[in-house]
NUMARNU-299485 format. One line per field, with one value per atom (N, C-alpha, C, O): residue number from 1; residue in three letters; y, x, z; atom name. Coordinates in steps of 0.02 Angstrom, whole numbers, padded with zeros to 5 digits. Layout:
BEGIN
num: NUM,...
residu: ALA,...
y: Y,...
x: X,...
z: Z,...
atome: CA,...
END
This chain:
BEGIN
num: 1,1,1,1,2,2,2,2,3,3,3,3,4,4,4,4,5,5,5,5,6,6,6,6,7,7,7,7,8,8,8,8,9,9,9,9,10,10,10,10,11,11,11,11,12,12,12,12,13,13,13,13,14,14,14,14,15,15,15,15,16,16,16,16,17,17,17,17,18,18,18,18,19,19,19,19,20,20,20,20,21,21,21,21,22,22,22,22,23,23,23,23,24,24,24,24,25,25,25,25,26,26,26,26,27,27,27,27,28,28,28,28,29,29,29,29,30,30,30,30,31,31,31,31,32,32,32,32,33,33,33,33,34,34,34,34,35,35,35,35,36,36,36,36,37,37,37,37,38,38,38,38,39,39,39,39,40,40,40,40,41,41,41,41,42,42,42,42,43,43,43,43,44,44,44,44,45,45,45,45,46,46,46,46,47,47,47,47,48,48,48,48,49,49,49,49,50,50,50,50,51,51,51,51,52,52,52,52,53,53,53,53,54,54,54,54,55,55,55,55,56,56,56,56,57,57,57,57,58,58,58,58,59,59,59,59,60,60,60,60,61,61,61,61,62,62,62,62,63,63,63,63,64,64,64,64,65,65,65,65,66,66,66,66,67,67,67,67,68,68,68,68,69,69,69,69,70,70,70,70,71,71,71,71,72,72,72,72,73,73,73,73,74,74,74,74,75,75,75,75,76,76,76,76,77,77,77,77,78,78,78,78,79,79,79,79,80,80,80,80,81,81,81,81,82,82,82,82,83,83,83,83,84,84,84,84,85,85,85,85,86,86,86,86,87,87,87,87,88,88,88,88,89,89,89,89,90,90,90,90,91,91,91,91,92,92,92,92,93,93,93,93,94,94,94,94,95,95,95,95,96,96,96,96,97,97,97,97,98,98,98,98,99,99,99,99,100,100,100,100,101,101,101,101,102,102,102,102,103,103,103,103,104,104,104,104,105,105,105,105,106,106,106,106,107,107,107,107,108,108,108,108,109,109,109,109,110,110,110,110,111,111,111,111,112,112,112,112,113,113,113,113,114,114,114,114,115,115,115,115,116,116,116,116,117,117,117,117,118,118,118,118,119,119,119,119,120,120,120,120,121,121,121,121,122,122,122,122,123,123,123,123,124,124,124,124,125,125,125,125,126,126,126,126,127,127,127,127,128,128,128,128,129,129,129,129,130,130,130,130,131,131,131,131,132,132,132,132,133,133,133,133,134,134,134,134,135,135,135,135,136,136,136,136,137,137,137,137,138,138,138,138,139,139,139,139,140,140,140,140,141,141,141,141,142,142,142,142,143,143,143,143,144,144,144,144,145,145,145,145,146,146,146,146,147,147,147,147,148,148,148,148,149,149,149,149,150,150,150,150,151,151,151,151,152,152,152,152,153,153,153,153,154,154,154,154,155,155,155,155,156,156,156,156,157,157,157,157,158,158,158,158,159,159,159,159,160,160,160,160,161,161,161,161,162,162,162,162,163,163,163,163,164,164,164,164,165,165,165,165,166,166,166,166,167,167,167,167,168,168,168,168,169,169,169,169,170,170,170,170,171,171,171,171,172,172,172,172,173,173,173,173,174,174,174,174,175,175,175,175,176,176,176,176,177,177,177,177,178,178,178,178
residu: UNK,UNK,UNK,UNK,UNK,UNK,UNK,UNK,UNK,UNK,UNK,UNK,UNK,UNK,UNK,UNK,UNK,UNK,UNK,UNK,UNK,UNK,UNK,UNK,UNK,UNK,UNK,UNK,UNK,UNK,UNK,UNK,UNK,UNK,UNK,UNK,UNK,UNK,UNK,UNK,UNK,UNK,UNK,UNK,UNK,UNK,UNK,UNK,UNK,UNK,UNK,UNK,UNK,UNK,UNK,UNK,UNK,UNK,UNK,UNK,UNK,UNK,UNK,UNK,UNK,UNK,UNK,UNK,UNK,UNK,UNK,UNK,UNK,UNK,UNK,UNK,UNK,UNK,UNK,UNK,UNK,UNK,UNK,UNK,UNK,UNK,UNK,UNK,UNK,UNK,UNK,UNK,UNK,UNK,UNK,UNK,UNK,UNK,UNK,UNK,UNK,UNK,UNK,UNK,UNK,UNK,UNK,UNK,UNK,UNK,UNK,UNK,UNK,UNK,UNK,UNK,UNK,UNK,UNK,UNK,UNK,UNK,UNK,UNK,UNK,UNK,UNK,UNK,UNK,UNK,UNK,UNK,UNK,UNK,UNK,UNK,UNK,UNK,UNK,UNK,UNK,UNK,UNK,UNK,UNK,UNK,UNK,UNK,UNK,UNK,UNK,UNK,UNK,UNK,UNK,UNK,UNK,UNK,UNK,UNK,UNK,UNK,UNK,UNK,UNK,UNK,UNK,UNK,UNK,UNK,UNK,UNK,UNK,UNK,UNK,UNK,UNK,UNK,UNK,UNK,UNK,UNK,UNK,UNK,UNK,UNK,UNK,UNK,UNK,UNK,UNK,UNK,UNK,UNK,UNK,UNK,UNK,UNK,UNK,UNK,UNK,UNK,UNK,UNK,UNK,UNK,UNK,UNK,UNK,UNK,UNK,UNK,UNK,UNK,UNK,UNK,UNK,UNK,UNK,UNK,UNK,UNK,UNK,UNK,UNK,UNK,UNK,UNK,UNK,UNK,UNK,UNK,UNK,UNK,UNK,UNK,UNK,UNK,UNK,UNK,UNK,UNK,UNK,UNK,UNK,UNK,UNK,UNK,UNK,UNK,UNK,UNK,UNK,UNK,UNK,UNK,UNK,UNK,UNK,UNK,UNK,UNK,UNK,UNK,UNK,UNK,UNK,UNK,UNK,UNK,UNK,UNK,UNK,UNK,UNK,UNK,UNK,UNK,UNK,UNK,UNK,UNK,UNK,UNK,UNK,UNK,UNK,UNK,UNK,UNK,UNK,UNK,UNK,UNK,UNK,UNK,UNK,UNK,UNK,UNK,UNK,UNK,UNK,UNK,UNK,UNK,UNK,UNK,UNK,UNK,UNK,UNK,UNK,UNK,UNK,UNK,UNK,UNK,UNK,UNK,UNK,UNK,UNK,UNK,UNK,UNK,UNK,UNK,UNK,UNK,UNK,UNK,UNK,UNK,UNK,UNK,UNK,UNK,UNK,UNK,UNK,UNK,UNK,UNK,UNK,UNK,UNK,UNK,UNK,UNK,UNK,UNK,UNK,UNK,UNK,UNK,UNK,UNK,UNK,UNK,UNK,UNK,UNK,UNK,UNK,UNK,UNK,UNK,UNK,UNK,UNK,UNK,UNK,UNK,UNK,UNK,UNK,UNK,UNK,UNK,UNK,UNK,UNK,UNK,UNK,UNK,UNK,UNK,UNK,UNK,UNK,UNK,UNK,UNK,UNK,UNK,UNK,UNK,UNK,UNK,UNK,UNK,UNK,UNK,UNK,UNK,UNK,UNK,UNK,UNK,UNK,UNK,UNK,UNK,UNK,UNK,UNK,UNK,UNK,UNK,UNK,UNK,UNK,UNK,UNK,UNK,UNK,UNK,UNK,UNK,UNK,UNK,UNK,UNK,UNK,UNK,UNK,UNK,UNK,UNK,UNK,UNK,UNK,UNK,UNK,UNK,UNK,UNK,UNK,UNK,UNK,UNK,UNK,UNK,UNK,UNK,UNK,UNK,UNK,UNK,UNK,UNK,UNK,UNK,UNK,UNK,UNK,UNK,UNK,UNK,UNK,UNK,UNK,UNK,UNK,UNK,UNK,UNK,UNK,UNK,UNK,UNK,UNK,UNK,UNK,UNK,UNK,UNK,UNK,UNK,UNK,UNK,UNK,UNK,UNK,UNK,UNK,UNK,UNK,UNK,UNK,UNK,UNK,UNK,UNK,UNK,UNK,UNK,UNK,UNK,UNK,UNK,UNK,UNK,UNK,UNK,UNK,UNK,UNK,UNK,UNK,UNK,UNK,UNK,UNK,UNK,UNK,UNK,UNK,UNK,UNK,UNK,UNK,UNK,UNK,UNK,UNK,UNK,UNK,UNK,UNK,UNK,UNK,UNK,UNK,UNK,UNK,UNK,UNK,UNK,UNK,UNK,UNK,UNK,UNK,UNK,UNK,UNK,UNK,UNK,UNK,UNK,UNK,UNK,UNK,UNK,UNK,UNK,UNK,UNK,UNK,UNK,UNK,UNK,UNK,UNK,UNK,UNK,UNK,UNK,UNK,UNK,UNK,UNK,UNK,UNK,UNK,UNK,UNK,UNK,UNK,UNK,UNK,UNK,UNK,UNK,UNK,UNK,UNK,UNK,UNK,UNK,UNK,UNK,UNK,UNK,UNK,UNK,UNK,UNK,UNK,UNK,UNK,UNK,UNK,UNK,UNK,UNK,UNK,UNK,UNK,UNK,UNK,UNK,UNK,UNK,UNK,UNK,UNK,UNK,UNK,UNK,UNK,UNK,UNK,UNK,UNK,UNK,UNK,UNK,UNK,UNK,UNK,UNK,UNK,UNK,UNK,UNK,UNK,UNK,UNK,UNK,UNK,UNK,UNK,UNK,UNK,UNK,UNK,UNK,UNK,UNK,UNK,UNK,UNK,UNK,UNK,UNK,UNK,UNK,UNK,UNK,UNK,UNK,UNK,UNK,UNK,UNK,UNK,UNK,UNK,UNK,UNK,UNK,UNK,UNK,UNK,UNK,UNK,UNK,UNK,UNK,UNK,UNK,UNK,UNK,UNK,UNK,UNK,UNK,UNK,UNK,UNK,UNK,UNK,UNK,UNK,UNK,UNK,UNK,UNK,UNK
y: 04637,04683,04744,04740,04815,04862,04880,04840,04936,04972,04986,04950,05046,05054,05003,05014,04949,04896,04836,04792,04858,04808,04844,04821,04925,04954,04942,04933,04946,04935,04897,04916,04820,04770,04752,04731,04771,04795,04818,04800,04888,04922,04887,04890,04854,04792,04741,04738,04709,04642,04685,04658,04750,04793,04770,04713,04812,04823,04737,04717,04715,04650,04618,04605,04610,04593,04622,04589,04697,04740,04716,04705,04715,04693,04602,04569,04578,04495,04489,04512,04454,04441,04373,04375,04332,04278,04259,04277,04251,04205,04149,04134,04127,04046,04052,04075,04028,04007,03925,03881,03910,03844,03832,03861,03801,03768,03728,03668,03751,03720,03679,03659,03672,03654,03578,03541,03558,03487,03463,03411,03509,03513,03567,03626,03507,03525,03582,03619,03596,03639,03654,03709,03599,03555,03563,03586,03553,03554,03615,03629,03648,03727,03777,03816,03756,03770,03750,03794,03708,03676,03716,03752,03696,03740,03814,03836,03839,03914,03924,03974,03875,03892,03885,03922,03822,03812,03884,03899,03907,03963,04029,04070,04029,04103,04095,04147,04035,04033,04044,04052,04040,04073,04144,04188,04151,04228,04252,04214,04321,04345,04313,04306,04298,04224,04253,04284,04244,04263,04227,04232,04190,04158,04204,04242,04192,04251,04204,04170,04215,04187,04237,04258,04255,04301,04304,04248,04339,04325,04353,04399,04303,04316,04361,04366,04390,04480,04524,04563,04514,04560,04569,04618,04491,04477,04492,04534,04476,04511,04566,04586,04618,04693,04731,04785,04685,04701,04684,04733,04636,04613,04655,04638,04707,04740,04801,04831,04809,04852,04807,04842,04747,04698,04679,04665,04677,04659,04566,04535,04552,04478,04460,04402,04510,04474,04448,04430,04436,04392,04328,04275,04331,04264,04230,04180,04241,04223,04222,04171,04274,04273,04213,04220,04175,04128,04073,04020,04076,04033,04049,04010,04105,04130,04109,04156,04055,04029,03957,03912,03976,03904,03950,04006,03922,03916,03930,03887,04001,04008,04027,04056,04011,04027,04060,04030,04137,04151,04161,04181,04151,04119,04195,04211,04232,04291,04279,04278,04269,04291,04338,04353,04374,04445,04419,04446,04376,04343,04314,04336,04239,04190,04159,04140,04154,04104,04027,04001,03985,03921,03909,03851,03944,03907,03885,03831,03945,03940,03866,03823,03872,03821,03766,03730,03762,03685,03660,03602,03695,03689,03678,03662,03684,03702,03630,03595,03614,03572,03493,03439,03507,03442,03448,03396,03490,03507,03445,03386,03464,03445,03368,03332,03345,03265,03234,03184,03270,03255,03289,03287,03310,03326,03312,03343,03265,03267,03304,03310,03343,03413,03481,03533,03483,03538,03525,03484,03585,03585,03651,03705,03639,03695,03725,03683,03777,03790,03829,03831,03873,03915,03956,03953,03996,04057,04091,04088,04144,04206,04202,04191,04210,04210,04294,04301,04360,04387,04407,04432,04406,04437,04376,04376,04309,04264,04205,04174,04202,04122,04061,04040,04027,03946,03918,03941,03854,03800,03751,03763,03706,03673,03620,03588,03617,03582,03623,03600,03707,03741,03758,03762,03767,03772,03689,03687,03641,03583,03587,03573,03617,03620,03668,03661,03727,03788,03772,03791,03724,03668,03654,03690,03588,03576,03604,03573,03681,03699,03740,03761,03734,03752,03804,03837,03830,03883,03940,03920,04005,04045,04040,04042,04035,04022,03970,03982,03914,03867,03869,03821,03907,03949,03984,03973,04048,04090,04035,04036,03981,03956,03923,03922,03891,03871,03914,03906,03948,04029,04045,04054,04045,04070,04013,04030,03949,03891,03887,03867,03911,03912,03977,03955,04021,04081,04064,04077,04036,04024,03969,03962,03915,03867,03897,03860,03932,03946,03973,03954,04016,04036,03987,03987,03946,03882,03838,03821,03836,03796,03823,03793,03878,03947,03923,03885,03950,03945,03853,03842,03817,03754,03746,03731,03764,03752,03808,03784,03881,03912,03880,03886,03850,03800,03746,03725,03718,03663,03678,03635,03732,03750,03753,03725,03794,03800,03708,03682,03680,03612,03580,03557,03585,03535,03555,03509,03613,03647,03610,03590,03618,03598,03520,03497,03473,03406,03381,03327,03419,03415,03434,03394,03494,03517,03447,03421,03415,03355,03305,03286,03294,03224,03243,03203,03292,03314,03286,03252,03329,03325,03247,03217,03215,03162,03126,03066,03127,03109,03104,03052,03169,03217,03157,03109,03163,03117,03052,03030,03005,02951,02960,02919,02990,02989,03011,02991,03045,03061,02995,02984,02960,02926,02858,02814,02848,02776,02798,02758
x: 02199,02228,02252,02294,02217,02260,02302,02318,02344,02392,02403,02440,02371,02375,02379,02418,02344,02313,02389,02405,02426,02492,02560,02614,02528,02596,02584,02629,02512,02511,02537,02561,02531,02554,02621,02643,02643,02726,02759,02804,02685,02752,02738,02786,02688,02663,02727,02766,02739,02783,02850,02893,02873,02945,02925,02936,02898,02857,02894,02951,02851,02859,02937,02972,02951,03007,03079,03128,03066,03119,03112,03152,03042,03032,03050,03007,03086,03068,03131,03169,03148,03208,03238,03292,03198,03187,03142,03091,03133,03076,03098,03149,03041,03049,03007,02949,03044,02987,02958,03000,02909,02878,02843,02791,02868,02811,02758,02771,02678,02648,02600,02544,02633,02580,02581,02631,02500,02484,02448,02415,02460,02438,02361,02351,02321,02237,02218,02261,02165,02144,02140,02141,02136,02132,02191,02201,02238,02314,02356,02402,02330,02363,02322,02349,02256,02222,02259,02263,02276,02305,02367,02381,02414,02458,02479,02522,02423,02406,02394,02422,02340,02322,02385,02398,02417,02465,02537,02582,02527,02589,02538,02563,02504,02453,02449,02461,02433,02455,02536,02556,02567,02623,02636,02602,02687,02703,02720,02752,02712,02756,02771,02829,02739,02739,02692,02642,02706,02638,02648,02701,02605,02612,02572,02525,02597,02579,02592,02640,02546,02552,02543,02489,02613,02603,02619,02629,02619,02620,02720,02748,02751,02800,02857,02919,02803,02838,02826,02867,02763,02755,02821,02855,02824,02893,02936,02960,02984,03039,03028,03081,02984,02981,03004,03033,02982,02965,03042,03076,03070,03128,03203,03261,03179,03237,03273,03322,03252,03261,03298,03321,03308,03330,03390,03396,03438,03522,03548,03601,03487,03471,03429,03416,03411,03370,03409,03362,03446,03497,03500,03518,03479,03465,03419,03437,03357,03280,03271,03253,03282,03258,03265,03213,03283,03279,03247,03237,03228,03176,03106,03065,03092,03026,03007,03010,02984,02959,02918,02935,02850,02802,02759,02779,02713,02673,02728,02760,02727,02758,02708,02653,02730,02697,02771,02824,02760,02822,02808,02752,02849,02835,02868,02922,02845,02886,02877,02820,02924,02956,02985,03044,02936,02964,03002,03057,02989,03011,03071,03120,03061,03078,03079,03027,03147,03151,03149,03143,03154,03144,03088,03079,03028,02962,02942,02932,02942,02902,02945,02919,03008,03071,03028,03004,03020,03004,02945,02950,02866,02820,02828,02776,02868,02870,02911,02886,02954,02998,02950,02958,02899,02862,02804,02771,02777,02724,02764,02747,02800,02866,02862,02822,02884,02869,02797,02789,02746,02688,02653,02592,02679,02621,02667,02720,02658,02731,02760,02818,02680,02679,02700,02688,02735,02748,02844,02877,02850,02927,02955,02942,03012,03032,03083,03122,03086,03153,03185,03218,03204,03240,03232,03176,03272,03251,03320,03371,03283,03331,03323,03267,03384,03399,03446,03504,03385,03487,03507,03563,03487,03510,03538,03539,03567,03609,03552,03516,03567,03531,03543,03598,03479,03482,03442,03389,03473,03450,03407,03387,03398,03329,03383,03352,03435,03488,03483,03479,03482,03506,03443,03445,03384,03320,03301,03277,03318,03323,03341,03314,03411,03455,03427,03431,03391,03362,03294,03275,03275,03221,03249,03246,03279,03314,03335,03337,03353,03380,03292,03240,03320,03284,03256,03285,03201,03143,03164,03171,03175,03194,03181,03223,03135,03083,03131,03167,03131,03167,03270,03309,03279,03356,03365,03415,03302,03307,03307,03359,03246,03249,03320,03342,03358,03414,03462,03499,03469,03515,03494,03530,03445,03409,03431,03468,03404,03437,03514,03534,03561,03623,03631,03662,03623,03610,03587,03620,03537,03532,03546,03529,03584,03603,03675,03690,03710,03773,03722,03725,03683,03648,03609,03618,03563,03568,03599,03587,03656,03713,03759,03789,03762,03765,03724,03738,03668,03588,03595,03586,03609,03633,03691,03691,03749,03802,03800,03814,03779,03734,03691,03696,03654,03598,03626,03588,03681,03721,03755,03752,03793,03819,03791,03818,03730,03707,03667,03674,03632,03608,03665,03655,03726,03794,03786,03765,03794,03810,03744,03747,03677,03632,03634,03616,03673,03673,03728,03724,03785,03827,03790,03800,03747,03727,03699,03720,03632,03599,03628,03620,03689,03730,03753,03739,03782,03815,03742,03736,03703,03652,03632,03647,03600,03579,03657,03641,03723,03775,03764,03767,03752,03738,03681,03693,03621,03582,03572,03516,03637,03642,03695,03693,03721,03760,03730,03746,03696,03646,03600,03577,03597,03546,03579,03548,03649,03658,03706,03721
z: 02607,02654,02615,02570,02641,02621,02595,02550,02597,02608,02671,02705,02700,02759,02813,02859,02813,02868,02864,02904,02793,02802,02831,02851,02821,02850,02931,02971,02946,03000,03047,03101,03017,03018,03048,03101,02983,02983,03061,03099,03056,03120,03180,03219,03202,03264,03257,03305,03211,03211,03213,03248,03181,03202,03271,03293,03299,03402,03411,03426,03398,03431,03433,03482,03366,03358,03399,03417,03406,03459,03536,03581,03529,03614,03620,03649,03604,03620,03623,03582,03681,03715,03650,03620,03645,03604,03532,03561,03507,03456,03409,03379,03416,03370,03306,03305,03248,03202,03186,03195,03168,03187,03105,03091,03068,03030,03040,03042,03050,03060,03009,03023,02950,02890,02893,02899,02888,02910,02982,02991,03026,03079,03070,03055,03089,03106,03132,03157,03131,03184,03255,03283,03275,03351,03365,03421,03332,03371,03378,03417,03332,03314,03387,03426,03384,03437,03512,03556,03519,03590,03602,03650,03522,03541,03571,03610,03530,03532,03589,03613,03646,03703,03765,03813,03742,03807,03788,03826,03737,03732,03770,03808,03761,03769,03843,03874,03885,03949,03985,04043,03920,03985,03989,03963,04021,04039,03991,03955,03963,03898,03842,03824,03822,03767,03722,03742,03658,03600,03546,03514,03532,03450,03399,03410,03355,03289,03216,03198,03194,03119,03058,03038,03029,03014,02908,02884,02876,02821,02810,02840,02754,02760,02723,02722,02694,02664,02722,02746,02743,02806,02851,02867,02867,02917,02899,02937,02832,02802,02813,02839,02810,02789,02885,02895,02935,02996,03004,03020,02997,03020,02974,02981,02932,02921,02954,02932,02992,03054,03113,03158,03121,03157,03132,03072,03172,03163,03156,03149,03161,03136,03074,03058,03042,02986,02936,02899,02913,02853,02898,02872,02983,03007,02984,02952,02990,02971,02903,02873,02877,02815,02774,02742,02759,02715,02753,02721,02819,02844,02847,02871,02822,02818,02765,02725,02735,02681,02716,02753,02678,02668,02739,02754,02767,02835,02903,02932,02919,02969,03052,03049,03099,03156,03189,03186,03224,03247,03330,03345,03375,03441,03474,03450,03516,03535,03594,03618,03625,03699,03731,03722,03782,03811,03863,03870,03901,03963,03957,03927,04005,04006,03934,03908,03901,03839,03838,03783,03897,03914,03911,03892,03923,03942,03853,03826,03830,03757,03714,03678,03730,03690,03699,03655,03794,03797,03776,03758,03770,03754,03662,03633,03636,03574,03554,03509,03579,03579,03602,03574,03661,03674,03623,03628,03574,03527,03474,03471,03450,03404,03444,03414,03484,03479,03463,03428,03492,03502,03438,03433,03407,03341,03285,03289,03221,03191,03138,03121,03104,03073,03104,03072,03177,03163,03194,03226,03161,03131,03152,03126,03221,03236,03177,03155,03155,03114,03120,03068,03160,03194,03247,03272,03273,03328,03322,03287,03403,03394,03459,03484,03500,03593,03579,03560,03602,03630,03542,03542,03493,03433,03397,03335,03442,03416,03406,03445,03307,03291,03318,03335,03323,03355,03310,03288,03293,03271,03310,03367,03283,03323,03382,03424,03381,03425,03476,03533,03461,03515,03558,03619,03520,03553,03603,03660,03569,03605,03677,03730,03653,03733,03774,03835,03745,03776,03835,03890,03779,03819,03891,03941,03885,03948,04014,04067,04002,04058,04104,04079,04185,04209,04196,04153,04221,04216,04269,04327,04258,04294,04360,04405,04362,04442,04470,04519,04438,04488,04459,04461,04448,04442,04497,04531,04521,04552,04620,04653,04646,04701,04725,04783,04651,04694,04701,04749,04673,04717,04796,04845,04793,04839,04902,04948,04895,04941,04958,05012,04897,04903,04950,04999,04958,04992,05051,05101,05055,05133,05165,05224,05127,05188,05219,05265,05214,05259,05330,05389,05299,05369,05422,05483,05387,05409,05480,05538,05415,05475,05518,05563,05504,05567,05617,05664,05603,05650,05696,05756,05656,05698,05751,05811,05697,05749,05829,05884,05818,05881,05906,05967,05893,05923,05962,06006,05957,05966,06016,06059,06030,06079,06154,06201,06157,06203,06231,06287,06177,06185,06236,06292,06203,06235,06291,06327,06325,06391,06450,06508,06388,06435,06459,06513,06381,06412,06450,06479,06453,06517,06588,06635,06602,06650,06681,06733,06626,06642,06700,06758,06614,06660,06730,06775,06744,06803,06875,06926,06834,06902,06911,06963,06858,06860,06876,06879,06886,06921,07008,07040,07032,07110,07121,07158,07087,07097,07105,07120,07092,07098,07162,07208,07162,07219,07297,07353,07282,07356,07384,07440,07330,07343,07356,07386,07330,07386,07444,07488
atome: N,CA,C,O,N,CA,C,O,N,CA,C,O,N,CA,C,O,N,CA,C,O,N,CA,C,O,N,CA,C,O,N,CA,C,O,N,CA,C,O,N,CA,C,O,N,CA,C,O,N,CA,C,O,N,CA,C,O,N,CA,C,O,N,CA,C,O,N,CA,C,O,N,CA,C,O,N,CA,C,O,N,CA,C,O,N,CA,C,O,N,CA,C,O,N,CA,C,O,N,CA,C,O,N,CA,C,O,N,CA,C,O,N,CA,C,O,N,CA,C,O,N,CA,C,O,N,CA,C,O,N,CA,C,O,N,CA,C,O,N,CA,C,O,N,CA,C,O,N,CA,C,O,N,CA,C,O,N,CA,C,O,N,CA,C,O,N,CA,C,O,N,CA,C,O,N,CA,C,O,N,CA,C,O,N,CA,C,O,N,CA,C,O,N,CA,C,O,N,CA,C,O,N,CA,C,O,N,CA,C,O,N,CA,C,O,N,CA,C,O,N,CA,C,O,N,CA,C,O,N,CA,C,O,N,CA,C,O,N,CA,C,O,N,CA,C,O,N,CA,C,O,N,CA,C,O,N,CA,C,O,N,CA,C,O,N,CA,C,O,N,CA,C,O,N,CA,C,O,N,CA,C,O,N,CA,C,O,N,CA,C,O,N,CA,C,O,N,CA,C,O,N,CA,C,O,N,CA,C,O,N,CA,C,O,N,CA,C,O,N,CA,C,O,N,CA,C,O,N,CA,C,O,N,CA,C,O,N,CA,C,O,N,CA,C,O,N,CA,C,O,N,CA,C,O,N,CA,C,O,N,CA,C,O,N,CA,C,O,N,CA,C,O,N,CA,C,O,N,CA,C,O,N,CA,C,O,N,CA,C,O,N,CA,C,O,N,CA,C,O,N,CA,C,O,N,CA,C,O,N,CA,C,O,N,CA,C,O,N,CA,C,O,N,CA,C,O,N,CA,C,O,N,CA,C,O,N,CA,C,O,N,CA,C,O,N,CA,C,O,N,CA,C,O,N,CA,C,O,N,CA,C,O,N,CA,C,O,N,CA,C,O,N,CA,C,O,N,CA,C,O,N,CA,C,O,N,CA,C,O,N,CA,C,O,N,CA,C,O,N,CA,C,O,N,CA,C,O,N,CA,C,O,N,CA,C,O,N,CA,C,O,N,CA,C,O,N,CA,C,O,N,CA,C,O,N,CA,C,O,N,CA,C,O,N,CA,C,O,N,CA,C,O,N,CA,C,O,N,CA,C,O,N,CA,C,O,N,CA,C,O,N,CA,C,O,N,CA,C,O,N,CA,C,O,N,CA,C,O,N,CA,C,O,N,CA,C,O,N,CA,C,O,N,CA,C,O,N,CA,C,O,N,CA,C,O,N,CA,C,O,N,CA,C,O,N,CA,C,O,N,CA,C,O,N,CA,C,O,N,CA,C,O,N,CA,C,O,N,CA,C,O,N,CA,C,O,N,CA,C,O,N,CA,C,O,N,CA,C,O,N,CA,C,O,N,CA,C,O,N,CA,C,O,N,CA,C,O,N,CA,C,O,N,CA,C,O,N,CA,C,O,N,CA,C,O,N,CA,C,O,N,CA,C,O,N,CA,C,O,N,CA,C,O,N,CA,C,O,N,CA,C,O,N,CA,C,O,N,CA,C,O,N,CA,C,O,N,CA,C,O,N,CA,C,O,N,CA,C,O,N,CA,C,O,N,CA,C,O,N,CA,C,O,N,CA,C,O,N,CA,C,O,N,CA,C,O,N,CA,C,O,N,CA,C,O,N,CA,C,O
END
């Protein structure tokens, strides 16, 4: 590689690195082809999600412009894969986190949420919590059941009136008739 083609480099992973709400780094050394492949595919399917394997002077050099690099830096050593999240930071955690049970070569070793370092405890827990989508739906449910049971107890009212009306008549009606 160049000169030019590493400054290049450089200023893509700065880019990247400014834009990512989140990123993970992943040791993947030991892990096949086949699995790096799978992995690669189920991250590339989600939203805003990018895996990158990148060389790790490059990364130091990209990440000094970043108010976190004395975070990373001393984890950028050996086979790194770095996980960037524009989005949603849960999806990539959890995919990364079920890779990590299911493959036993690869090795989460840190991230970045928000400027603030996480350890593989905190990406764990990051895992766990719901997926925006279904965050946003239960707001959304909490939001509309008062209206709901509004919409019932109005519904209820008029019902009552009608099943008094009933009884009354079907009352008249037994009475006419003996």
């Amino acid at each position: 590689m160049d000169r030019a083609a590493k400054q290049e480099e450089i200023k893509n992973l700065t880019d990247k690195f400014q834009r990512s709400i989140a990123l993970f780094i992943a040791d993947y050394k030991g892990m096949n082809v086949e699995q790096v492949t799978t992995l690669r595919k189920e991250l590339d399917g989600l939203k805003d999600v990018e895996m990158k394997v990148v060389k790790n002077t490059l990364a130091l050099r990209a990440l000094e412009t970043q108010p976190y690099s004395s975070a990373l830096a001393d984890s950028l050593v050996g086979t790194n894969a770095v996980i960037f999240a524009y989005g949603d930071p849960a999806a990539p955690a959890k995919t990364l986190v079920k890779y990590a049970t299911d493959f036993e070569h690869l090795n989460i070793k840190t991230g970045v949420l928000k400027g603030q370092k996480m350890d593989e405890s905190k990406i764990k827990a990051l895992a766990t919590l719901p997926s925006r989508e279904q965050l946003i739906a239960k707001v959304m449910g909490s939001l509309n059941a008062p209206a709901q049971n509004l919409v019932g107890v109005m519904a209820a009212v008029p019902r009552s009136v009608l099943n008094v009306l009933v009884a009354v008549q079907k009352k008249k009606e037994e009475a006419q008739a003996s």
